[in-house]
C-alpha positions in Angstrom: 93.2 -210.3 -61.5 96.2 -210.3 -59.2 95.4 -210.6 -55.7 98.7 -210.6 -53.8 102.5 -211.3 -54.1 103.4 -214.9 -52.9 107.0 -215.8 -52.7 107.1 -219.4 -54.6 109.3 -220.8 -51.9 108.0 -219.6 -48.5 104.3 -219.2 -49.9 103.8 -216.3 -47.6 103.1 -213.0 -48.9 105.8 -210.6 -49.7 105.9 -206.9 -50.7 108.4 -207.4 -53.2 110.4 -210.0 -55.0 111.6 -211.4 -58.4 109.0 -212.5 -60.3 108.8 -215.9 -62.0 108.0 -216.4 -65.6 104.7 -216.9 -66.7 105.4 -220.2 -69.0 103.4 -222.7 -70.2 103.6 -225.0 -66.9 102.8 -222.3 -65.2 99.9 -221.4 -67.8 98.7 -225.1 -67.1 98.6 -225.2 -63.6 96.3 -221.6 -63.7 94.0 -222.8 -66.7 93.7 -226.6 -64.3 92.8 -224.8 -61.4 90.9 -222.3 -62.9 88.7 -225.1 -64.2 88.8 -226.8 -60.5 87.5 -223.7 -59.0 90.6 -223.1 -57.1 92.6 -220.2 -58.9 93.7 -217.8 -56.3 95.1 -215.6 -58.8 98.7 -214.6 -57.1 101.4 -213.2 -58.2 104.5 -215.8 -57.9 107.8 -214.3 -56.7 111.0 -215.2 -54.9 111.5 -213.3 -52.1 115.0 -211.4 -51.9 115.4 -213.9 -49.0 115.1 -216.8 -51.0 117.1 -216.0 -53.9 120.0 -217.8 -53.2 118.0 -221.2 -52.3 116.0 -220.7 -55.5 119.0 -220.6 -57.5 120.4 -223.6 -56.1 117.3 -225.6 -56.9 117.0 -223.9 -60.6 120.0 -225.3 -61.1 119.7 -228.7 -59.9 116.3 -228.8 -61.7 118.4 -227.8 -65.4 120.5 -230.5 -64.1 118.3 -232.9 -64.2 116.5 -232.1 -67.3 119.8 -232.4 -69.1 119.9 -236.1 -67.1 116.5 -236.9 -68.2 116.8 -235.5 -72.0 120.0 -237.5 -72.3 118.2 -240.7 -70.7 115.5 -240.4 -73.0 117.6 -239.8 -76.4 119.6 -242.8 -75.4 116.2 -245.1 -75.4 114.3 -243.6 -78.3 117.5 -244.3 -80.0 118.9 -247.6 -78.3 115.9 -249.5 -78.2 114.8 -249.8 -82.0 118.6 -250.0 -82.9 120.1 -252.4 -80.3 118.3 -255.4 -82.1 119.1 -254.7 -85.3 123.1 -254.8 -84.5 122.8 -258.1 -82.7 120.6 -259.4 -85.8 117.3 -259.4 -84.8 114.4 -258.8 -87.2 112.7 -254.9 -87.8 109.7 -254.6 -85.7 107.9 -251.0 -86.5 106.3 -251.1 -83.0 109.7 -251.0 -81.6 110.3 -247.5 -82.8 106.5 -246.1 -81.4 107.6 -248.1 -78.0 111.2 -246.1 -78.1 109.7 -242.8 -78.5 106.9 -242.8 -76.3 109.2 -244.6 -73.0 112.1 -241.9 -74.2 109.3 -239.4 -74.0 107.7 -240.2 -70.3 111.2 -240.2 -69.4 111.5 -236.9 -70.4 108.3 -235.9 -69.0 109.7 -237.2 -65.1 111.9 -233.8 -65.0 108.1 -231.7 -64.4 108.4 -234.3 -61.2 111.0 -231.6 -59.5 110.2 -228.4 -62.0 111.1 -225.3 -61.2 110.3 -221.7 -63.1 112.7 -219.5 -64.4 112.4 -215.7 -63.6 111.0 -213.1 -65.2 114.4 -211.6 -65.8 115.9 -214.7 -67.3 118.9 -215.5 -65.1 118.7 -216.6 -61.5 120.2 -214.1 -58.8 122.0 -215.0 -55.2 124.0 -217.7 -57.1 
């Protein structure tokens, strides 16, 4: 049930906007609060005002998920490899260890996420 139309940005109720995709963050944070009790049940939009400052932050957030993907390759890759090279013996729990730290890595880019819209490319920018 969709109550009203809340610009993601502002948070204050708009007539009309773009709206966000629905993804599966998105999906998450409904289904956690639903559980909590909390679920307001909004439509999220960005406001034609905002349009510009939402693409600027889209974009910073992409940024930074390319920073944190490449971050994380690096150590699920470097760490069980390094050793070897300089001679060290094969240690299986260095691979888990590499994978798991390359994935938290990975998972620090939900820290600053941002959704994409509903029509797939960001306008204002």
């Amino acid at each position: 049930m969709i109550m009203a139309r809340v610009c993601w940005l502002c948070e204050k109720e708009v007539a009309d906007g773009t709206p966000l995709k629905n993804d599966v963050v998105i999906r998450f944070i409904r289904e956690m609060k639903r559980k909590v009790g909390i679920l307001k049940g909004n439509e999220l939009v960005v406001c034609s005002e905002h349009l510009a400052k939402y693409a600027e932050k889209r974009k910073k957030f992409e940024r930074n998920l390319v920073l944190y993907a490449t971050v994380g390759v690096l150590i699920a890759i470097g760490l069980p490899v390094l050793p070897l090279v300089a001679g060290a013996p094969f240690e299986p729990m260095t691979i888990c260890f590499s994978v798991l730290l390359g994935g938290m890595v990975l998972a620090l880019s939900i820290l600053n996420y941002v959704p994409a819209l509903e029509t797939g490319e960001e306008k204002g920018a």
